[in-house]
N, C-alpha and C positions, 0 to 999 in steps of 0.2 A: 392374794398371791403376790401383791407387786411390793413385797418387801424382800419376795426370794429370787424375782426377777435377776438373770444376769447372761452375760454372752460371756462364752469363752471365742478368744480369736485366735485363729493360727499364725504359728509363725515358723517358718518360712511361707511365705504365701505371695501372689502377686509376680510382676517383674522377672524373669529369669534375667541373667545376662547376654544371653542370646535374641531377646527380643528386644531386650533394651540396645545393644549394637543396631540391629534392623531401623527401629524405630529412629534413630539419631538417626541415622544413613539418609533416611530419606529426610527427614528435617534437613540436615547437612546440604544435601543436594538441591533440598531449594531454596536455601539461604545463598547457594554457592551459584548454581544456574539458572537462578529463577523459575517461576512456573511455565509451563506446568512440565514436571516431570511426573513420568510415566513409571507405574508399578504393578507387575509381572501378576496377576492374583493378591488375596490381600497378602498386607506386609508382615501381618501378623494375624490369628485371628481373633481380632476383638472388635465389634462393632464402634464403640467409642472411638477410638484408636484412629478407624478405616475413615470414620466423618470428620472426624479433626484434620488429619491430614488431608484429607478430600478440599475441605474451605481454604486451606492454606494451599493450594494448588496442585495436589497429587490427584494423579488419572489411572484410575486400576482399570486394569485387560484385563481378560483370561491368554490371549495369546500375544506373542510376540508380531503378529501380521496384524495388528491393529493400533500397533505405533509407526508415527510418521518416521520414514526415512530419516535415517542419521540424527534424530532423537533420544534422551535421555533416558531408559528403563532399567528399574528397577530389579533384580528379581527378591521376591518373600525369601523370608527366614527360614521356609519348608524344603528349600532348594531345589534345580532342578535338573532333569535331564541330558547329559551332552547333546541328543537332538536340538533342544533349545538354545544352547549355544553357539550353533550351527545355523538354525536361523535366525536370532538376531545380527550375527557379521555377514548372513547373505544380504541383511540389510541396511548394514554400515549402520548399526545402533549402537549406540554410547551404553557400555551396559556398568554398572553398579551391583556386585552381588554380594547379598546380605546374607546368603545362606548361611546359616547360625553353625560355628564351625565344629560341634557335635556332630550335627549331620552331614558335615564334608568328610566327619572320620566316619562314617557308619559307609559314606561314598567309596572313600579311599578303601575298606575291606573288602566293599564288596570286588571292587574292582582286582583287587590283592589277590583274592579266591577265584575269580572268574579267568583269572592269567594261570594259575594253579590247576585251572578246569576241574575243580569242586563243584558239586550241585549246592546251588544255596539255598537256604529255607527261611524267606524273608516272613516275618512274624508281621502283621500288622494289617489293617483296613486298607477294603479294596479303595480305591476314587480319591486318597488322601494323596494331596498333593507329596507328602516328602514320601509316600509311600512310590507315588511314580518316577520322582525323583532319581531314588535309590532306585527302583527297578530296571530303572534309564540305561543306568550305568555296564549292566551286563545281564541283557532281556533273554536269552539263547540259556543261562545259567542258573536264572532267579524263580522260583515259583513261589505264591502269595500263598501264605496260610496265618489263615484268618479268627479261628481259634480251637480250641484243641476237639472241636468235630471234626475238624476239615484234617486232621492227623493220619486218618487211616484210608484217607484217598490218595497222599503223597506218596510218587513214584521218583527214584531215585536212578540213573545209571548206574552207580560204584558204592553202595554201603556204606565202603571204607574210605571214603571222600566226599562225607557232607558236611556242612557247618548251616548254623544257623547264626542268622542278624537280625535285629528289629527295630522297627518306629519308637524313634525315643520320647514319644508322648503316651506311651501305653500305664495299664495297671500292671506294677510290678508281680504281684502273685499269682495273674491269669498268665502272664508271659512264661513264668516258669512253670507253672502245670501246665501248659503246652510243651515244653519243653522237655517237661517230663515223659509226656507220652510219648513227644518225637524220639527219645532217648531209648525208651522199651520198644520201639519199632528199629530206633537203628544206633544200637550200643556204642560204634565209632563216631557219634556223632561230634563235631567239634566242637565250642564256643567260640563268640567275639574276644579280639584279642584283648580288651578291655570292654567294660558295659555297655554297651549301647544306649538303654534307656537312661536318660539323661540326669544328672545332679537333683533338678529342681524338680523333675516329677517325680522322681523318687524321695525327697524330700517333703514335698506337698504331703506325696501319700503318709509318710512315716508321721505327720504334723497332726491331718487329718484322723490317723487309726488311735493316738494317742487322746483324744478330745471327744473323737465320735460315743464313749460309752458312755459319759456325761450331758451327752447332749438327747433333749426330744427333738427337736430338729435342727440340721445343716443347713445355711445356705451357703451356696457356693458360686462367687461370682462369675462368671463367663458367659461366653458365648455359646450357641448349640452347636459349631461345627468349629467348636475348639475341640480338640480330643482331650487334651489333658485334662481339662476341667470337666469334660462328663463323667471321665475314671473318678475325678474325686467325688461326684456322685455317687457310684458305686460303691465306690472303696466305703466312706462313710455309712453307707445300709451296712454292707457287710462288715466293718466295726461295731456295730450296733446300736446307732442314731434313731430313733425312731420314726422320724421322717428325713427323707430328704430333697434342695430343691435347685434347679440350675437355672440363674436370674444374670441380666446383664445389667440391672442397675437396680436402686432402692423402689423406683414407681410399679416392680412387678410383682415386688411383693404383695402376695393374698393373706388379708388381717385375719381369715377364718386357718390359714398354717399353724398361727401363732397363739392357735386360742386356747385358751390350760393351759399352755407352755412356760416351765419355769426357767428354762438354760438353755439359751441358741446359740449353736456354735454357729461360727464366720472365717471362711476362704476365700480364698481366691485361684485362678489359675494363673498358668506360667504368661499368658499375654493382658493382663487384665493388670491396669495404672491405680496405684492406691486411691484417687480421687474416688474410685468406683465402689472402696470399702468403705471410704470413710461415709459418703451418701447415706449407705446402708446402715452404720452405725448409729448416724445422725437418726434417719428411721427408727431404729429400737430404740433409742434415747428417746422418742419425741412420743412411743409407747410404753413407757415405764421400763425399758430395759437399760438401764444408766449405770449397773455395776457391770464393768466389764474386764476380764483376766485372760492376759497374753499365755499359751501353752506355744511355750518353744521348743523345737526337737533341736535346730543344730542354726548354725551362723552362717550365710555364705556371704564371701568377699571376692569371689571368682567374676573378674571380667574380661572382656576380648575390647582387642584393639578395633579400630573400624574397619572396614573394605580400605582394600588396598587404594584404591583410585580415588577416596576421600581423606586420605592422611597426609598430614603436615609434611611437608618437605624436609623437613630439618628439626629434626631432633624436638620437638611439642611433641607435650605429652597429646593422649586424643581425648574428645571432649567427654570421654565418660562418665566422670566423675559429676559432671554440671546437673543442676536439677533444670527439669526440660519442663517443657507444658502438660507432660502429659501424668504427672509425678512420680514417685519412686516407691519401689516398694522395701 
């Protein structure tokens, strides 16, 4: 078989721009104020990422009360709560928010609606950080639903003023058949004034559905408590992948995945540095899989400036364009 051996690899895959702003931030910040600076949960979620940054002097909390006073902290890309902004100036902390600015508009809606006094019908997992994030924002108006079971237990004040928003790292298909049942429970129901879920997960996915019937198995590089990257799991079986497997580097791969296997597809998620694909490819190459074909669905060139508090004075562009240590996708 290993003359039919071959990987198909996605593309758009890796890097969003929103994690790549994050990521800089905090490199930024400790080229700018030395170590160790402090960061709010991780900055993103990818293990690689978190150790790297770790040896180079970044100190992840989970809370804001576990940085010294009038200290340097970070907050993640998941963004988070006005409470928390609230405690870090009770404790004169220097803050840096990298909140990826997708999820400052999914902030700013909700916030929109809750001055409107709409019932909102926040779509997304419970315990995720942007999910409390966003819930932070207006707790009195927002209830979690979780996926389209949890439809016919949502109670509503007003019918005719509800809207739903969602976690922009979800699976775009589960999103809308929730959507759709919360729609036959309540025909007013509204949308987001723009998408909520984000460019690059929806992109992943559209990458991932196009490759997935060619392939006996996906892997898909990420972290377990990336969301994005576990949807492109899914999404993948349900394109029709015949296995699929969610790995943070090339050492996790199990050689009995790949055995009869003629064509493996190759992903990545939205916080996961190409250094992490290439590993992985290295791997198939070093197992007879050395022919390998890019499936591209679309181009993205969308970037964000940095946090405000990290930007040049005058008129420099910001460093996004640079290739960083962690590399680019």
């Amino acid at each position: 078989m290993s003359g039919t051996r071959r990987v198909l690899l996605a593309k758009p895959r890796g890097y969003c721009a929103g994690v790549d702003r994050a990521v800089v931030a905090v490199e930024k910040a400790l080229d700018t104020h030395g170590a160790p600076v402090y960061v709010r949960k991780e900055i993103v979620h990818n293990r690689h990422v978190v150790k790297t940054l770790a040896e180079r002097g970044a100190v992840f909390v989970d809370e804001t009360d576990q940085v010294p006073e009038g200290a340097i902290v970070v907050f993640s890309a998941h963004g988070v709560a006005p409470s928390v902004h609230v405690q870090a100036a009770e404790r004169g902390l220097r803050t840096i928010d990298a909140t990826c600015p997708l999820v400052t508009k999914v902030h700013q809606e909700a916030k929109r609606f809750a001055r409107d006094d709409y019932d909102i019908l926040l779509v997304g997992h419970h315990g995720h950080e942007e999910v409390e994030g966003t819930a932070g924002e207006a707790p009195d108006h927002i209830q979690l639903v979780e996926s389209a079971e949890d439809v016919a237990s949502v109670r509503v004040r007003d019918p005719e003023k509800v809207v739903w928003l969602s976690q922009t790292t979800l699976s775009v298909d589960e999103t809308m058949e929730t959507v759709r049942l919360l729609r036959e429970r309540f025909p007013s129901l509204q949308d987001p004034p723009s998408d909520d879920i984000c460019y690059a997960t929806q992109n992943r996915q559209v990458a991932v559905k196009a490759m997935a019937p060619r392939c006996d198995v996906v892997l898909v590089v990420g972290s377990r408590n990336s969301s994005n990257s576990k949807r492109l799991v899914e999404v993948a079986l349900s394109a029709g992948a015949g296995a699929s497997y969610l790995i943070d580097f090339a050492g996790e791969i199990d050689g009995e995945w790949l055995a009869g296997t003629a064509t493996v597809g190759v992903t990545s998620g939205a916080s996961v540095p190409e250094v992490l694909v290439r590993g992985v490819l290295d791997y198939l190459a070093e197992h007879g899989w050395t022919d390998v074909e890019e499936i591209s669905t679309a181009e993205e060139t969308l970037t964000f400036s940095l946090p405000r508090e990290l930007r040049p004075r005058r008129g420099m562009q910001s460093e996004h364009a640079r290739a960083h240590s962690y590399g680019s996708a």
